[in-house]
C-alpha positions as CSV (number, residue, x, y, z in Angstrom):
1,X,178.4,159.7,88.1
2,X,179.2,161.2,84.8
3,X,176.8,163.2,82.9
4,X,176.8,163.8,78.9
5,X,175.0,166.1,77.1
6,X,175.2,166.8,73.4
7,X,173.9,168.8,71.0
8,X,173.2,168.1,67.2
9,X,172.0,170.8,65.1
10,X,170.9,168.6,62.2
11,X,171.4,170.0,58.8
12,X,168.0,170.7,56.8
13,X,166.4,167.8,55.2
14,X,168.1,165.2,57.4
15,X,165.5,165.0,60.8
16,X,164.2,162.2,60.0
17,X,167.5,159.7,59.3
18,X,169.0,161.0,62.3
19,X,166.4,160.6,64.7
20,X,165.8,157.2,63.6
21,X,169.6,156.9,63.7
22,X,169.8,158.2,67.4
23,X,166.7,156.0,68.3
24,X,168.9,153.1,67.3
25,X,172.1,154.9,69.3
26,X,169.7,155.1,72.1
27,X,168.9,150.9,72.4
28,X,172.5,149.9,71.4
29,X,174.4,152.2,74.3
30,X,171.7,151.6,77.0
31,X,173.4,147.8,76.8
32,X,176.4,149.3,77.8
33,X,177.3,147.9,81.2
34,X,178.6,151.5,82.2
35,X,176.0,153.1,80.6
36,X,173.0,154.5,83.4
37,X,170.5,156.4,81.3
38,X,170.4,157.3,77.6
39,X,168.2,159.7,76.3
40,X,167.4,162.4,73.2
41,X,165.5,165.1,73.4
42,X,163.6,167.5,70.6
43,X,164.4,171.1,71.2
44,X,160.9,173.2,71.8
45,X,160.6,175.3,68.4
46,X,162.8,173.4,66.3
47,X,162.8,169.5,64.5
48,X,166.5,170.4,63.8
49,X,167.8,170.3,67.1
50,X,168.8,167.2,69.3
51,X,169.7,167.1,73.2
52,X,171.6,164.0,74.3
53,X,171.8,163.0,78.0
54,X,173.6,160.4,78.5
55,X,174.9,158.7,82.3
56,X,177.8,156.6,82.5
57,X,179.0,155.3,85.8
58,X,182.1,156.8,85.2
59,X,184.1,158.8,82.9
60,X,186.2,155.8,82.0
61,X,182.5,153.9,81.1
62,X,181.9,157.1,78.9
63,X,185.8,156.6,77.4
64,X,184.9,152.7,76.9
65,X,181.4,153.8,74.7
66,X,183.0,156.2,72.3
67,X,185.2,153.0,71.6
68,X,182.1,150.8,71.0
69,X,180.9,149.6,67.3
70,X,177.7,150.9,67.4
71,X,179.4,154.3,68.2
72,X,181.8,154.3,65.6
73,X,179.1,152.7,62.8
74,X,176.1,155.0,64.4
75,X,177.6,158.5,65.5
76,X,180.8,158.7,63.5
77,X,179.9,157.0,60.5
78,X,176.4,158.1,59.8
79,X,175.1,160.9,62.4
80,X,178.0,163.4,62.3
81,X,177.9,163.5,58.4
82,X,173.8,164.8,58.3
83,X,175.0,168.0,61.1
84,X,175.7,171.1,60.8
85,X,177.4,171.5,64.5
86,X,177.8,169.0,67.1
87,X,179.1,170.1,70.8
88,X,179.5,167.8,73.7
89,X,179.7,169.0,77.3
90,X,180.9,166.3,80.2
91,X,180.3,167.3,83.7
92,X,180.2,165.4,86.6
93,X,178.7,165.0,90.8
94,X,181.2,167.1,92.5
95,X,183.2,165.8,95.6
């Protein structure tokens, strides 16, 4: 199993659009054949921070959904532009 987790600090006046954005992220990538469990998560204290945590089968299922439309259209095209950071850890079940 390969676990995702990624953090969007979203820039002021922009919570709304990209949690309706990530909503939409959410439906579209849990289609993914390779894709176990896709969630987002508000940070306690704060409307302007997102937790993503995201299970693909594998790392190459993870590879194959950062090649997807909806990825390119959702994340690239719209989310990333409304943050001010974004970080992505990748870890995975050892052994």
């Amino acid at each position: 199993m390969f676990l995702v987790l990624a953090h969007y600090a979203i820039a002021e006046g922009n919570e709304t659009v990209v949690r309706d954005l990530v909503n939409e992220l959410e439906v579209q990538s849990r289609k993914e054949p390779g894709c176990l469990a896709f969630d987002a998560y508000l940070k306690l204290g704060s409307n302007r921070s997102l937790v993503l945590i995201e299970r693909y089968r594998s790392e190459a299922d993870f590879a194959a959904h950062r090649e997807t439309e909806h990825f390119a259209r959702l994340v690239l095209g719209r989310i990333v532009p409304l943050l001010e950071s974004r970080s992505v850890e990748t870890v995975t079940l050892p052994g």
